[in-house]
N, C-alpha and C positions, 0 to 999 in steps of 0.2 A: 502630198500625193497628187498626183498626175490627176486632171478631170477626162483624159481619155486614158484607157491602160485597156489594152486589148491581148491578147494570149490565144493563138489558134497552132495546131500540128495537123500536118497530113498525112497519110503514106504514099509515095509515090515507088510504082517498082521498075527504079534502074538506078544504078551507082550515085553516089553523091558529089561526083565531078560532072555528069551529067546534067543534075540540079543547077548546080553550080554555074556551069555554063550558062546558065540562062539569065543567071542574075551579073555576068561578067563587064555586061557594058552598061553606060549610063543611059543612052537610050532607054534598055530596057526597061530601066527605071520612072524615065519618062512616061512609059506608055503603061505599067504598072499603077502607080500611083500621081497621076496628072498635077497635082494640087498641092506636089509637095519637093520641097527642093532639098535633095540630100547632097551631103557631106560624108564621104569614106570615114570612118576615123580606126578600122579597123579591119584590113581585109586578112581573112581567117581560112585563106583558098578553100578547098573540100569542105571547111565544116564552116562558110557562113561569111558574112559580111554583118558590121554594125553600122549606123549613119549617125548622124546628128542632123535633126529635121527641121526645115524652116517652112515659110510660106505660110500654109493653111495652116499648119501645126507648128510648136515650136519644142522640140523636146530629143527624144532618141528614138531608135530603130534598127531592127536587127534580125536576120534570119541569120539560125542557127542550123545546120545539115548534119544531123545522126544517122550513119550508116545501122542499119534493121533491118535482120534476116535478110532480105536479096534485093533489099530496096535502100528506100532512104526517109526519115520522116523531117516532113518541112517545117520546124519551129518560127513562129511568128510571133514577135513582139513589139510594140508600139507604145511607146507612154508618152505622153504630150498635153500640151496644154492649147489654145487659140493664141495667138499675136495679142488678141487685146484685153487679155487678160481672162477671170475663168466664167465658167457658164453656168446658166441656170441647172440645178440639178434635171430638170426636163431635158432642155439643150442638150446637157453632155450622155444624158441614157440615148439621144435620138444618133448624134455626132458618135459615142460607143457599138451601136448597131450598126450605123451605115461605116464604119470600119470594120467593123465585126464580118459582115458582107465583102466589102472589097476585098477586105483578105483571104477570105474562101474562095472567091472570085478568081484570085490570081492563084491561088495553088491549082484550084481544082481544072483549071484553064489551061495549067504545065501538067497535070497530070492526064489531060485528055492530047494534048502534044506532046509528050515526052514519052507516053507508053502506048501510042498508036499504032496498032499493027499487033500489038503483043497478046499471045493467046496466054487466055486465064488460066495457070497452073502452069505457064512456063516461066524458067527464071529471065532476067531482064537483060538484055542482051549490052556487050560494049560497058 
């Protein structure tokens, strides 16, 4: 078992090519997750991308895009381990949170970009 294994979803309200687009270049990915070098090994257009993750981590990765009611929910998963092998059970609760964070980080971050403008109880435009 993974000493990081992280699990987060969002709702975001606009299509899940929308989503999608965000996560389309590597860049984004860049600036998403600084500290970690991904590998495509699965592009899933509309519903998601997987990676194979190096750098900081070493393991896999993957948002998965569920089209819900008039939106989309952002699945997030992450299980990895460190390069130098595994960590103190302290270490990996500290390194499980501060992913824990980042990833909320980065949806809730598309979700304040991505539904900009949109009034509450309208559906989500495009």
């Amino acid at each position: 078992m993974a000493s990081v294994d992280v699990v987060d979803e969002t709702f975001l309200a606009v299509p899940p090519g929308v989503v999608a687009a965000a996560f389309a270049s590597p860049a984004s990915w860049r600036e998403f997750w600084p500290d970690l070098e991904l590998g495509v090994y699965a592009d899933r257009g509309e519903e998601g991308l997987r990676w194979t993750v190096g750098g900081a981590l070493v393991g896999t990765m993957e948002i998965w895009l569920e089209p819900m009611l008039d939106g989309t929910v952002l699945h997030y998963f992450l299980r990895a381990d460190p390069p130098a092998g595994s960590l103190t059970p302290r270490d990996a609760r500290r390194e499980v949170q501060r992913r824990q964070l980042d990833a909320k980080s980065v949806s809730l971050g598309l979700k304040l970009t991505l539904e900009d403008g949109r009034p509450a109880g309208c559906p989500p435009a495009g």
